[in-house]
C-alpha angles and dihedrals in degrees: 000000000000123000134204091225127344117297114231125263124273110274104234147167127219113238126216123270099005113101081189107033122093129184111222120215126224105168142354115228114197124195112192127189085028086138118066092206084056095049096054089050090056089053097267101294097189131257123334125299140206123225128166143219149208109249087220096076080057105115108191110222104192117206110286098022133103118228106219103212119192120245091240132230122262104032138075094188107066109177129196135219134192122208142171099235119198122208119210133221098189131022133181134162121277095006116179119238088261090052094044087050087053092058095057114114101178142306138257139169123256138174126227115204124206142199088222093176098051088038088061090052095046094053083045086062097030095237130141128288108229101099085053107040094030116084126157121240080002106110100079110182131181127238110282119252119212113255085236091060087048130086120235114295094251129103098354118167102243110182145149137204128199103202108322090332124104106219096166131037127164148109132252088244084075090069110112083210124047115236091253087045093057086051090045089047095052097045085071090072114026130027102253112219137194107264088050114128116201122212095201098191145279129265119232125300110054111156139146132322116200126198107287098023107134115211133189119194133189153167116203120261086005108073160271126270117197124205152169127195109227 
């Protein structure tokens, strides 16, 4: 099949343990407001939502290794947010909590970034988010781990550190949806795929990186995601 120009390389994530083996990514699912704790710090927003974003922000971080992410343009309050993030093998439309179970093909952790400045101004004039919620080489996530290597999805220790302060500290049983009824709960709305990749929320205290912070995030028994803002 011709092309008019080259079109650009597969977005993917290492997984753990495979020198070889890469996971391809076909779409980024984002629930916000999925802890209670962090909704009330935004002002109670309302129930959880669903956004989503281009593969191509995704920056890999295999294990070992520090993602440098750019301090962006347009903001001078750039907010992190840790999340356990769940990669599928399998998809499908209206899937019940045990199908969507079943499609699971293993977990990471991954950091959202935010304009929170620009994202407060945008809810103020009920516009829409992108601009916000959208930042280029700013979505670092960690190689995935099988759902076999991990340990059940409950209580599960989820934190982040900028420097050698700890700005969030939770657990995944603080989730108001459970990690297969935010797939389910997708799957109403989109046809999940393999290759989908799920940030299922952050717990409270996310706040500002400057140029230079060095952060270190992390869920128990999945992983631990390095870096600096730049």
């Amino acid at each position: 099949m011709p092309f008019l120009f080259a079109p650009p390389p597969q977005a993917v994530l290492p997984v753990v343990g495979e020198k070889n083996l890469w996971f391809p990514l076909h779409r980024a699912y984002f629930v916000g407001l999925n802890y209670a704790e962090h909704n009330k710090e935004l002002g109670n927003w309302g129930e959880p939502m669903v956004f989503l974003k281009p593969v191509d922000a995704v920056v890999p971080v295999p294990e070992g290794s520090v993602a440098e992410i750019p301090y962006p343009t347009e903001t001078e309050d750039f907010e992190h947010e840790v999340e356990l993030v769940v990669a599928l093998k399998a998809g499908g439309k209206n899937l019940t909590v045990k199908e969507a179970e079943k499609a699971i093909y293993g977990f990471a952790v991954g950091c959202d970034f935010t304009r929170r400045d620009l994202h407060r101004a945008l809810r103020e004039k009920r516009d829409a988010w992108e601009k916000a919620k959208t930042v280029d080489q700013a979505l670092p996530v960690t190689a995935i781990r099988k759902i076999e290597q991990t340990p059940e999805i409950e209580n599960l220790a989820i934190w982040l550190y900028v420097g050698s302060e700890k700005r969030q500290d939770g657990t995944t049983d603080d989730m108001i949806l459970t990690v297969p009824e935010v797939i389910a709960s997708i799957s109403k709305y989109w046809e999940l795929k393999a290759g989908d990749i799920i940030f299922t929320g952050t717990p409270k205290g996310v706040g500002p990186v400057k140029k230079g912070d060095v952060l270190k995030a992390g869920v128990a028994g999945v992983g631990t995601l390095d870096m600096r803002i730049v």
